[in-house]
TORLOTOR-367239 format. One record per residue: residue number from 1; residue in one letter; chain; x, y, z of N, C-alpha, C, O in turn. Coordinates in steps of 0.02 Angstrom, whole numbers, plus 50000, padded with zeros to 5 digits. Layout:
> NUM; A; A; X; Y; Z; X; Y; Z; X; Y; Z; X; Y; Z
...
***
This chain:
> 1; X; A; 48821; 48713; 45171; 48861; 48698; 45228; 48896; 48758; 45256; 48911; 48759; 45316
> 2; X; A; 48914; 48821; 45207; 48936; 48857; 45253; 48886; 48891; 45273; 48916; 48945; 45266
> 3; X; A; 48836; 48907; 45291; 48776; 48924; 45321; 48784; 48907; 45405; 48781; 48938; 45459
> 4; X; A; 48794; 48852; 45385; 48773; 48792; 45474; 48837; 48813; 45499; 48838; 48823; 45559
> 5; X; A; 48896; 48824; 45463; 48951; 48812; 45508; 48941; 48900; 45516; 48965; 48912; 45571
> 6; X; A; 48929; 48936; 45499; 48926; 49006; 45503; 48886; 49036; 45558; 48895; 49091; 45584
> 7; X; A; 48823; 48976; 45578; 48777; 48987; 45628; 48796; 48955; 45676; 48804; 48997; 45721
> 8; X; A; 48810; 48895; 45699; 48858; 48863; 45755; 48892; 48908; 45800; 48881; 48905; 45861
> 9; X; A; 48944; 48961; 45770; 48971; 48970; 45834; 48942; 49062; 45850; 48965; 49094; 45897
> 10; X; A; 48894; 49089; 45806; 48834; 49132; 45836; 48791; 49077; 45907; 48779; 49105; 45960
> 11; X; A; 48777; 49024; 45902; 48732; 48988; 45938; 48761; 48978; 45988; 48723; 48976; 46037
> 12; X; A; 48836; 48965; 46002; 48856; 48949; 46057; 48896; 49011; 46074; 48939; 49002; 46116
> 13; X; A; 48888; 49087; 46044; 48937; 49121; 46067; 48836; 49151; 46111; 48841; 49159; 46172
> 14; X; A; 48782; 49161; 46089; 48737; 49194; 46115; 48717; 49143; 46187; 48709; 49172; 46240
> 15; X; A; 48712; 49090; 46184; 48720; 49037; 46242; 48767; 49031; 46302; 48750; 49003; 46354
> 16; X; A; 48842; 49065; 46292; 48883; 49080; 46306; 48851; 49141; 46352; 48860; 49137; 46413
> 17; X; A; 48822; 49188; 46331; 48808; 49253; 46355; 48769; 49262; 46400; 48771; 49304; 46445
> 18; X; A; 48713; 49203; 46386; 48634; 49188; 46431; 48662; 49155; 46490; 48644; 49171; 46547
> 19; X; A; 48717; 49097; 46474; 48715; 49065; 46535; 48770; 49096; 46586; 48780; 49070; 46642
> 20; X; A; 48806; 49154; 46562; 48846; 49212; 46590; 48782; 49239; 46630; 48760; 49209; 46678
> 21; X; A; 48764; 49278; 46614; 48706; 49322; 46612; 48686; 49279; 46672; 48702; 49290; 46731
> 22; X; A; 48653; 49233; 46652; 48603; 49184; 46722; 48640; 49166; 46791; 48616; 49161; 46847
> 23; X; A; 48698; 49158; 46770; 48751; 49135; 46835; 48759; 49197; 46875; 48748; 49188; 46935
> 24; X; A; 48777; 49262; 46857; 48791; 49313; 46882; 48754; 49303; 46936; 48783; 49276; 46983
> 25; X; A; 48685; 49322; 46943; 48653; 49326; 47017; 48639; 49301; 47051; 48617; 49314; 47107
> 26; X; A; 48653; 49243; 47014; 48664; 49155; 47062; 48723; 49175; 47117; 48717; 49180; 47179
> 27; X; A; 48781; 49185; 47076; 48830; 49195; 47113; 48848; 49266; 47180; 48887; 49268; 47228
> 28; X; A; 48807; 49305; 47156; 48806; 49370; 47181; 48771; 49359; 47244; 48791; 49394; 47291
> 29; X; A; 48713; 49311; 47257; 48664; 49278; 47313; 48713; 49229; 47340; 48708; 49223; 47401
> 30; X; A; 48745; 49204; 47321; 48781; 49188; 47352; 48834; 49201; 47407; 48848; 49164; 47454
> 31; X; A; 48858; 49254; 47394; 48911; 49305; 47418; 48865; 49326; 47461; 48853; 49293; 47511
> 32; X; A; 48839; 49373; 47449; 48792; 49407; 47504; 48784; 49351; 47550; 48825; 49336; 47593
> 33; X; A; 48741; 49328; 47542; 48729; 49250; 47597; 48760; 49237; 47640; 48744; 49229; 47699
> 34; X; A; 48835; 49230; 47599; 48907; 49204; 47649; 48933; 49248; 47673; 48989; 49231; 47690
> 35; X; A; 48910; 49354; 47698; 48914; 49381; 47721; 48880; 49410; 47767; 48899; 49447; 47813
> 36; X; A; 48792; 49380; 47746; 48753; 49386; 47795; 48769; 49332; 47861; 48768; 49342; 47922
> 37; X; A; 48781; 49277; 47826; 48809; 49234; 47890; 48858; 49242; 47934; 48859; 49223; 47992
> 38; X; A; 48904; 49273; 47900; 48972; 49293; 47938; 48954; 49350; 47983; 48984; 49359; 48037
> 39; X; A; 48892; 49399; 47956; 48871; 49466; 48022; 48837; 49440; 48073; 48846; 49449; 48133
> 40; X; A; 48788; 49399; 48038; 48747; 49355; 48100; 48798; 49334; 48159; 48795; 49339; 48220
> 41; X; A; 48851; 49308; 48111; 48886; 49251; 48174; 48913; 49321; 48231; 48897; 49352; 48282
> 42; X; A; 48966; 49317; 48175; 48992; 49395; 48216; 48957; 49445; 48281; 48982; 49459; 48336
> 43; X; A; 48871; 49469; 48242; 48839; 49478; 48299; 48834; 49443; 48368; 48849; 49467; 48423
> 44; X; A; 48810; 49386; 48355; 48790; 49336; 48378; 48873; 49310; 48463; 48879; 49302; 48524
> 45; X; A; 48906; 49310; 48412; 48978; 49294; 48468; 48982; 49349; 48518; 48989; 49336; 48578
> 46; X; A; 48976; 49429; 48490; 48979; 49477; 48521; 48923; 49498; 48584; 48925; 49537; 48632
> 47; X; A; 48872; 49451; 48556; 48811; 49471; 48612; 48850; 49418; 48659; 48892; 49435; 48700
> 48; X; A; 48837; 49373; 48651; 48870; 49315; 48715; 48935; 49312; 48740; 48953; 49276; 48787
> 49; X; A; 48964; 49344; 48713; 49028; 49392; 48745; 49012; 49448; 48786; 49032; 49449; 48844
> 50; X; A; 48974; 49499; 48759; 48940; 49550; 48813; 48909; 49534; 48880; 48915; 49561; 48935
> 51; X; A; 48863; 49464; 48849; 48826; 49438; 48905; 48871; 49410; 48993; 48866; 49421; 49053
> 52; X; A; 48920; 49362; 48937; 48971; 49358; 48985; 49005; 49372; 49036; 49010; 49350; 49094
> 53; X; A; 49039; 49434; 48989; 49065; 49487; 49033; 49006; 49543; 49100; 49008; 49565; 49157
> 54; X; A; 48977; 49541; 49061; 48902; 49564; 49115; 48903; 49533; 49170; 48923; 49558; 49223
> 55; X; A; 48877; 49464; 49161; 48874; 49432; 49214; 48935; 49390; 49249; 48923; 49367; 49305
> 56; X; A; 48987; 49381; 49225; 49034; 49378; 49276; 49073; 49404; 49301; 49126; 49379; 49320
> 57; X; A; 49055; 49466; 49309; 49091; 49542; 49361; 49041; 49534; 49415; 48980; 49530; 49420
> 58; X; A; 49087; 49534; 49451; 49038; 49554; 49523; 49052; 49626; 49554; 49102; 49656; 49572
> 59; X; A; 48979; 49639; 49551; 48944; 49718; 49556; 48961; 49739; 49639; 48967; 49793; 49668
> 60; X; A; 48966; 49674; 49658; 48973; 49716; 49736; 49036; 49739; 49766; 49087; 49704; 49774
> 61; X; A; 49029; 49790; 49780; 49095; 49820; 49803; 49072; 49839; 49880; 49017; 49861; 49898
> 62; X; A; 49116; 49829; 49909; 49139; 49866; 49979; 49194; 49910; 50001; 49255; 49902; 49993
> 63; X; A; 49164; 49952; 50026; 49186; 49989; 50047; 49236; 49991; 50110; 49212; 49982; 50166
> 64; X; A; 49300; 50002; 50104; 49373; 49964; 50181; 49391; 50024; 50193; 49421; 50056; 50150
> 65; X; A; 49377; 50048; 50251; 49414; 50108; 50281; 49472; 50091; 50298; 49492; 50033; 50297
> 66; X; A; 49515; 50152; 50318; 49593; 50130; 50329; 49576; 50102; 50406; 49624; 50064; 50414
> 67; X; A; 49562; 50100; 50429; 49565; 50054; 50507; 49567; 50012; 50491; 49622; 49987; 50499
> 68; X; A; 49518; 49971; 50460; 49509; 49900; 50439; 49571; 49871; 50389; 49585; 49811; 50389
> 69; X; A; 49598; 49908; 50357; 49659; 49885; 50311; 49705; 49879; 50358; 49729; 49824; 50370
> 70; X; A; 49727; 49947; 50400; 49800; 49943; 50448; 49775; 49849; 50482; 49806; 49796; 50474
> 71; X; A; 49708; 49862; 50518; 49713; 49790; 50549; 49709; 49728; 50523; 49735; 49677; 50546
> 72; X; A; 49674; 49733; 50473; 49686; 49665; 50412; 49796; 49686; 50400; 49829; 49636; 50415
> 73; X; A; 49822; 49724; 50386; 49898; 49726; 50377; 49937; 49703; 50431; 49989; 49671; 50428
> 74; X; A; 49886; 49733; 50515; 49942; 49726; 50551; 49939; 49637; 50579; 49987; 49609; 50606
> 75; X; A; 49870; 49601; 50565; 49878; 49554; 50595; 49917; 49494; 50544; 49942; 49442; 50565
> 76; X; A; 49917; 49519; 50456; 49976; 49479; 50411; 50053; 49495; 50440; 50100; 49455; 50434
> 77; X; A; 50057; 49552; 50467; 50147; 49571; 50475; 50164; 49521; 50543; 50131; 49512; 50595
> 78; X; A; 50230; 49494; 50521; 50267; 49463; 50587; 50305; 49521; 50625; 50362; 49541; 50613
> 79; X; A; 50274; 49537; 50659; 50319; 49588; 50710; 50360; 49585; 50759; 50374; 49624; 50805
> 80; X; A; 50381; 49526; 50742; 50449; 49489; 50774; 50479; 49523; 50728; 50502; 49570; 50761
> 81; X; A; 50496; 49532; 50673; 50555; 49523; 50634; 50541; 49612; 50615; 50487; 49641; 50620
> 82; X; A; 50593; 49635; 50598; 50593; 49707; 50574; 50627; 49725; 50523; 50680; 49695; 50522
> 83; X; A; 50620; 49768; 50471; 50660; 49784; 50434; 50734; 49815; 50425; 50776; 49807; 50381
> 84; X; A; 50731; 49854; 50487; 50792; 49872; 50505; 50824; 49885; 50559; 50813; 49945; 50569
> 85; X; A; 50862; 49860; 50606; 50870; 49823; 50667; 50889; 49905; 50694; 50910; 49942; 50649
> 86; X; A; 50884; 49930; 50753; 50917; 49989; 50781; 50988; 50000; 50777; 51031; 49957; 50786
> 87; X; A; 50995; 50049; 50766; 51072; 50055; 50751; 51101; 50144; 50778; 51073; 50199; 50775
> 88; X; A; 51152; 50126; 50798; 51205; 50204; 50806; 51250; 50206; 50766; 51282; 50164; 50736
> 89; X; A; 51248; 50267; 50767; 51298; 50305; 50718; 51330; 50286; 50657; 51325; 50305; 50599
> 90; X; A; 51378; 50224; 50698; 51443; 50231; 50658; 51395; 50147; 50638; 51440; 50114; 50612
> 91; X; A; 51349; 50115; 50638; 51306; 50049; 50606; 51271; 50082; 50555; 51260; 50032; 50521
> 92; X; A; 51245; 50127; 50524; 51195; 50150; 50496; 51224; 50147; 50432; 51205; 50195; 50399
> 93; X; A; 51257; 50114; 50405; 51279; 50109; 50335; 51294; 50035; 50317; 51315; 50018; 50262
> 94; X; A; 51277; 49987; 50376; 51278; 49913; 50382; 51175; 49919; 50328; 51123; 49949; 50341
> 95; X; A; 51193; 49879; 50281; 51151; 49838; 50251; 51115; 49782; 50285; 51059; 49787; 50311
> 96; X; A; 51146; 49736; 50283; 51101; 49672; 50283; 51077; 49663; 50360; 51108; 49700; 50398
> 97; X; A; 51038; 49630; 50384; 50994; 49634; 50427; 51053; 49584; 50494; 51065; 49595; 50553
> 98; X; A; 51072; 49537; 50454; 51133; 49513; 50518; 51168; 49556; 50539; 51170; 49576; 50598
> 99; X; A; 51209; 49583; 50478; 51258; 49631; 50504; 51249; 49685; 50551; 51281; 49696; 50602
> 100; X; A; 51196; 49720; 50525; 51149; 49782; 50571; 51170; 49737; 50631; 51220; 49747; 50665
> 101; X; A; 51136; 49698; 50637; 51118; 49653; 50729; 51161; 49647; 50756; 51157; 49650; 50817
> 102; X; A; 51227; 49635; 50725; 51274; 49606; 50750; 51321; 49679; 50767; 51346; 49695; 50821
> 103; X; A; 51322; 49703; 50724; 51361; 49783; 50740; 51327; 49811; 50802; 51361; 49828; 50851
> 104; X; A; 51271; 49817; 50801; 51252; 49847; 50857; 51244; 49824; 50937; 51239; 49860; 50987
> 105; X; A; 51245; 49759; 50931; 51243; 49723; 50984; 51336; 49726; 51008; 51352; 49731; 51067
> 106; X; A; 51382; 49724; 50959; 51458; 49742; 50973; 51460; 49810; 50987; 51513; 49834; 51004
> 107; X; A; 51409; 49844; 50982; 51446; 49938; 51008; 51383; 49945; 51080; 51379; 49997; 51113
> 108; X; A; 51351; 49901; 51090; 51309; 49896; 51173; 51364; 49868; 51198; 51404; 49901; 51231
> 109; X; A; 51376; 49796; 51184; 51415; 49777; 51219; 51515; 49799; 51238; 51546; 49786; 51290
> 110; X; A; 51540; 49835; 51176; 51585; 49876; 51211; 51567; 49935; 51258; 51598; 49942; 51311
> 111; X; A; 51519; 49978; 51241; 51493; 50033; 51292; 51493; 49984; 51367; 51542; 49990; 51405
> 112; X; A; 51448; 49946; 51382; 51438; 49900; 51432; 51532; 49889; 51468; 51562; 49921; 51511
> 113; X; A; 51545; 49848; 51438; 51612; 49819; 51464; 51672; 49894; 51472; 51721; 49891; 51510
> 114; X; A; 51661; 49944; 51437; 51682; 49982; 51452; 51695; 50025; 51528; 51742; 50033; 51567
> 115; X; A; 51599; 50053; 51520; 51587; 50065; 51584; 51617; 50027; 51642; 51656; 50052; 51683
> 116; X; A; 51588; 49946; 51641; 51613; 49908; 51696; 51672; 49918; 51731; 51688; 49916; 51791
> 117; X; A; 51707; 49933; 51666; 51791; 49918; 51670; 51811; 49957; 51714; 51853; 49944; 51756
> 118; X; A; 51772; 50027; 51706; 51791; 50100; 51750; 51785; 50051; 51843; 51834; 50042; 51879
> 119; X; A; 51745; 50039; 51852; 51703; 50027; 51928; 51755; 49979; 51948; 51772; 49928; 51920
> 120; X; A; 51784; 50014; 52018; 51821; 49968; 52050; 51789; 49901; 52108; 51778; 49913; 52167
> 121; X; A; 51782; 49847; 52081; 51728; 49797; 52136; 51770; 49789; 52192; 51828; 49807; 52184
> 122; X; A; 51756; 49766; 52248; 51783; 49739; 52272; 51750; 49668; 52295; 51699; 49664; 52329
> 123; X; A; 51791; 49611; 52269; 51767; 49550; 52282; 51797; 49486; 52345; 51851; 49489; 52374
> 124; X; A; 51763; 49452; 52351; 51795; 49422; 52400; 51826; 49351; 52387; 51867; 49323; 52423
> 125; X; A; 51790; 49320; 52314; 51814; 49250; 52275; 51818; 49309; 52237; 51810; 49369; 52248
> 126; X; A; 51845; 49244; 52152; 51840; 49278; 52097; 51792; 49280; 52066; 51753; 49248; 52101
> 127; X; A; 51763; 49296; 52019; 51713; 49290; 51982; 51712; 49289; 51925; 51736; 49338; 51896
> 128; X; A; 51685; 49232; 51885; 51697; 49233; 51806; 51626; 49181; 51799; 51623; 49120; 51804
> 129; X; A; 51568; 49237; 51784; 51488; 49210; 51761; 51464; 49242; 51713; 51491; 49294; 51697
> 130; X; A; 51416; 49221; 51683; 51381; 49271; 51632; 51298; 49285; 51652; 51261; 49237; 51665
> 131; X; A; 51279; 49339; 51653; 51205; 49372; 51656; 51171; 49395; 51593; 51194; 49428; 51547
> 132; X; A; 51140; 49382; 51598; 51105; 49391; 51538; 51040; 49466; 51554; 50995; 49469; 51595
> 133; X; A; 51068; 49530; 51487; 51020; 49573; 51505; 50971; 49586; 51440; 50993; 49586; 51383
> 134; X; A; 50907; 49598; 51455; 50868; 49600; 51403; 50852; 49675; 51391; 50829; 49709; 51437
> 135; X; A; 50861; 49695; 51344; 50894; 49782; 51318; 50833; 49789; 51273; 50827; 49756; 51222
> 136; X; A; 50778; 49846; 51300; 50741; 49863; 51256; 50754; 49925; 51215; 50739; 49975; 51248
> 137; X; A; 50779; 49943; 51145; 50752; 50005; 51121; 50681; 50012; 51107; 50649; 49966; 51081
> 138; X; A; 50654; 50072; 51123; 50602; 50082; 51104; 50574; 50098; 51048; 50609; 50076; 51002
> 139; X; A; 50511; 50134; 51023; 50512; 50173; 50954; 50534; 50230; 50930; 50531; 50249; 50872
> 140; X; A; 50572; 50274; 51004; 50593; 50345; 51003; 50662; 50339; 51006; 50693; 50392; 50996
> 141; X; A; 50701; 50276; 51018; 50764; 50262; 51017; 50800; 50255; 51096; 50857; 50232; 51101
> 142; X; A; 50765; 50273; 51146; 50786; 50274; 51183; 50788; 50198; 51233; 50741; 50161; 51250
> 143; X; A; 50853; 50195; 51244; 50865; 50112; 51272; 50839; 50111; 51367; 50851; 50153; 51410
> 144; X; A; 50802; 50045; 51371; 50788; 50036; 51438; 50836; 49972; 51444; 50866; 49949; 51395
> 145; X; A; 50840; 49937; 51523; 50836; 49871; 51527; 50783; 49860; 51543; 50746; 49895; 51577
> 146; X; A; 50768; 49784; 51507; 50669; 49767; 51538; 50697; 49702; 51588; 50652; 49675; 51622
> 147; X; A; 50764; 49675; 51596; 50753; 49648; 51640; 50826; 49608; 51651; 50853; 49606; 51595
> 148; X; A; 50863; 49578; 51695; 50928; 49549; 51707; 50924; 49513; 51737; 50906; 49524; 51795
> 149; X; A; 50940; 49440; 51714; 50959; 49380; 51741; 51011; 49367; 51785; 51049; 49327; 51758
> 150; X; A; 51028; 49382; 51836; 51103; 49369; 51866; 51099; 49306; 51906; 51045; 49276; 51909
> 151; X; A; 51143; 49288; 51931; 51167; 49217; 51976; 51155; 49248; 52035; 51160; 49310; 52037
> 152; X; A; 51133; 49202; 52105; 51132; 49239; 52148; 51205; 49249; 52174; 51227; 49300; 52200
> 153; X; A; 51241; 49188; 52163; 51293; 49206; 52193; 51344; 49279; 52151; 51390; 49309; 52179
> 154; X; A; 51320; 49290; 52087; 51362; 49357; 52065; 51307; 49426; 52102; 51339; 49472; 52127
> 155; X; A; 51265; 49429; 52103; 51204; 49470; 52136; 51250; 49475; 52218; 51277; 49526; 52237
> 156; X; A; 51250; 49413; 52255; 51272; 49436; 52315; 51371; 49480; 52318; 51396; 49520; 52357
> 157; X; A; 51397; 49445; 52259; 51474; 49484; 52265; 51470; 49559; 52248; 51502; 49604; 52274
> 158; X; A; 51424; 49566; 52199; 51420; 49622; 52169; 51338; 49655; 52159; 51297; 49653; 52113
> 159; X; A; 51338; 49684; 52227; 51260; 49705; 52223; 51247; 49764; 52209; 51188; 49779; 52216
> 160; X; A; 51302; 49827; 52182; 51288; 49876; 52135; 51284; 49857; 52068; 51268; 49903; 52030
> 161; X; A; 51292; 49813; 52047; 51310; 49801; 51974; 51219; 49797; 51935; 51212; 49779; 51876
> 162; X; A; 51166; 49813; 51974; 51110; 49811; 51917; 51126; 49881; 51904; 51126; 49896; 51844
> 163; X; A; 51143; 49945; 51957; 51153; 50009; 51957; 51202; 50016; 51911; 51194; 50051; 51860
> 164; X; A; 51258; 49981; 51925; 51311; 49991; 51860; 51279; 49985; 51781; 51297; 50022; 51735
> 165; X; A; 51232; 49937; 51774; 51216; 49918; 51701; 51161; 49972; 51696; 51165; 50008; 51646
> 166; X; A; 51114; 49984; 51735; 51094; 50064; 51699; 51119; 50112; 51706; 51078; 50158; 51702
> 167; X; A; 51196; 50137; 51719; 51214; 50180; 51724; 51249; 50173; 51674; 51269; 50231; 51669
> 168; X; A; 51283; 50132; 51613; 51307; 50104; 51578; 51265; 50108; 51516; 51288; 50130; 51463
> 169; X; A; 51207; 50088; 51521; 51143; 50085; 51442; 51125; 50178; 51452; 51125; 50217; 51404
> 170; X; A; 51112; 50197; 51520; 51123; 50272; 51508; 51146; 50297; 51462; 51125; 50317; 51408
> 171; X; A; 51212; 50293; 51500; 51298; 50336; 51448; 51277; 50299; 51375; 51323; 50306; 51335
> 172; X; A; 51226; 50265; 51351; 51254; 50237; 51277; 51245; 50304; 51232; 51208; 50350; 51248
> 173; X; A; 51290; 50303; 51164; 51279; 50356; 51115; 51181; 50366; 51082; 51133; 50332; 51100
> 174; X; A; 51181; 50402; 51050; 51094; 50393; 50996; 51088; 50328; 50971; 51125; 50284; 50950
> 175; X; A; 51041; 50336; 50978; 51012; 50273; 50928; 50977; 50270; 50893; 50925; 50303; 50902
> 176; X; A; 50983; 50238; 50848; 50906; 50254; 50786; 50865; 50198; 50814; 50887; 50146; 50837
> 177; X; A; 50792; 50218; 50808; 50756; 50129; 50841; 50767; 50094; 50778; 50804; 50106; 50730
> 178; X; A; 50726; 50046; 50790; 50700; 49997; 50723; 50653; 50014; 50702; 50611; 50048; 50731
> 179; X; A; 50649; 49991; 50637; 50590; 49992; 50584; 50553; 49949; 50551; 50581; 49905; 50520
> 180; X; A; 50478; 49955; 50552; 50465; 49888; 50514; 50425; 49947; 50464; 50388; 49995; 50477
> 181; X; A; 50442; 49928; 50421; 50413; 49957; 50342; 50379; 50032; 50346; 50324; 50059; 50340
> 182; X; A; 50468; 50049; 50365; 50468; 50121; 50381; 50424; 50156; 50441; 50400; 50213; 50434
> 183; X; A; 50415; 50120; 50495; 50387; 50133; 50534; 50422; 50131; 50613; 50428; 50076; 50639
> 184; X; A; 50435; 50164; 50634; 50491; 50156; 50710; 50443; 50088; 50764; 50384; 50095; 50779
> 185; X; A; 50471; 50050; 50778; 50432; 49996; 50823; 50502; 49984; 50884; 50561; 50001; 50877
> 186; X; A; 50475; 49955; 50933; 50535; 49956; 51005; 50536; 49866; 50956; 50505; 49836; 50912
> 187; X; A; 50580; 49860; 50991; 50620; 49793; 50989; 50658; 49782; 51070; 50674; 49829; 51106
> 188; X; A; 50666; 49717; 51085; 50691; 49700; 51145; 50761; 49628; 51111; 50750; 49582; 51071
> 189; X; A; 50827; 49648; 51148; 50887; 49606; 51147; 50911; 49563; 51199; 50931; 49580; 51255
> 190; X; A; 50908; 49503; 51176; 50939; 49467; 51238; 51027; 49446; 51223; 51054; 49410; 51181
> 191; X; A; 51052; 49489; 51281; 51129; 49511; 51279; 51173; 49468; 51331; 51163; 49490; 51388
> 192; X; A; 51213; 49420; 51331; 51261; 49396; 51369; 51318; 49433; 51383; 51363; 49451; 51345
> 193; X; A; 51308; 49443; 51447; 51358; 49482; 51469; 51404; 49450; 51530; 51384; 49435; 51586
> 194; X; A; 51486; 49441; 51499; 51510; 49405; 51531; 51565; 49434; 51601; 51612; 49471; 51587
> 195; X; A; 51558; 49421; 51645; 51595; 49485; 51720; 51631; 49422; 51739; 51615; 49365; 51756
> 196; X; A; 51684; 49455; 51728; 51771; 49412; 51754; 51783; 49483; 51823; 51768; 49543; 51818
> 197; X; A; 51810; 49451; 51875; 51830; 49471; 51940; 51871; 49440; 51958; 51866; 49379; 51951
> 198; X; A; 51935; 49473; 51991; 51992; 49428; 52065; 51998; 49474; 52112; 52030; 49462; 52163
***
């Protein structure tokens, strides 16, 4: 008996070794396998990713000269509206786009009422109407009238007075024009102008 028990665990320690031994490259094919699959895939995602990207770029390009951009730009811009309203002197540190408007339309219209003030009328009623003048700056800064609404009956009391109002936008100080995105553009103002007489 001690023979058998002496050979027993020789039998299962050499069995032990074989079926070590046999598993190894079982397992080793295995691995590989589950890395050849993972390159395949890998490949595989990357081509149809390439493919993808290939074909959904579009190859065609054109070519836009600047003419065609300014006029594709100029027909998006509202050129009503401007970035920065014309201004003199003592406005040019006004910000916001009301204020600008409003400052400047208060230093036309004191220049205006100023002048007036000088000119002695002589009337025959009194007069207390308002005319309305439409004041263009241009892009070089320089102010026109493009046109004056008067009453006929203030037109007949006072029929120097279109002469007075360009002799008046004359005398005005510099002006900066307006700008639309840094660019000088004319702009036109419609100005109430109110003429008290006795």
């Amino acid at each position: 008996m001690l023979k058998v028990q002496a050979r027993l665990p020789m039998k299962k320690a050499l069995l032990d070794n074989r079926d070590l031994n046999a598993l190894k490259p079982v397992s080793r094919f295995k691995c590989c396998c589950f890395y050849n699959c993972l390159l395949i895939l890998f490949r595989r995602s990357l081509l149809a990713i390439a493919v993808l990207a290939v074909f959904s770029c579009n190859f065609e390009t054109k070519k836009i000269s600047s003419e065609e951009v300014l006029e594709l730009e100029s027909r998006t811009l509202n050129w009503k509206e401007v970035d920065e309203y014309p201004a003199f002197e003592n406005c040019q540190n006004e910000t916001e786009l009301r204020a600008a408007r409003e400052c400047f339309e208060r230093e036309v219209a004191e220049n205006i009422y100023a002048y007036l003030s000088k000119q002695q009328p002589v009337v025959t009623e009194s007069i207390d109407d308002t005319l309305y003048l439409y004041l263009e700056i241009n892009s070089s800064g320089r102010p026109e009238i493009d046109s004056v609404q008067i009453d006929s009956t203030l037109n007949n009391q006072l029929p120097e007075l279109r002469l007075w109002l360009n002799q008046s936008i004359d005398s005005l100080p510099k002006i900066y024009p307006a700008s639309k995105r840094g660019v000088p553009v004319s702009t036109v103002f419609k100005m109430p102008i109110v003429i008290k007489a006795e």
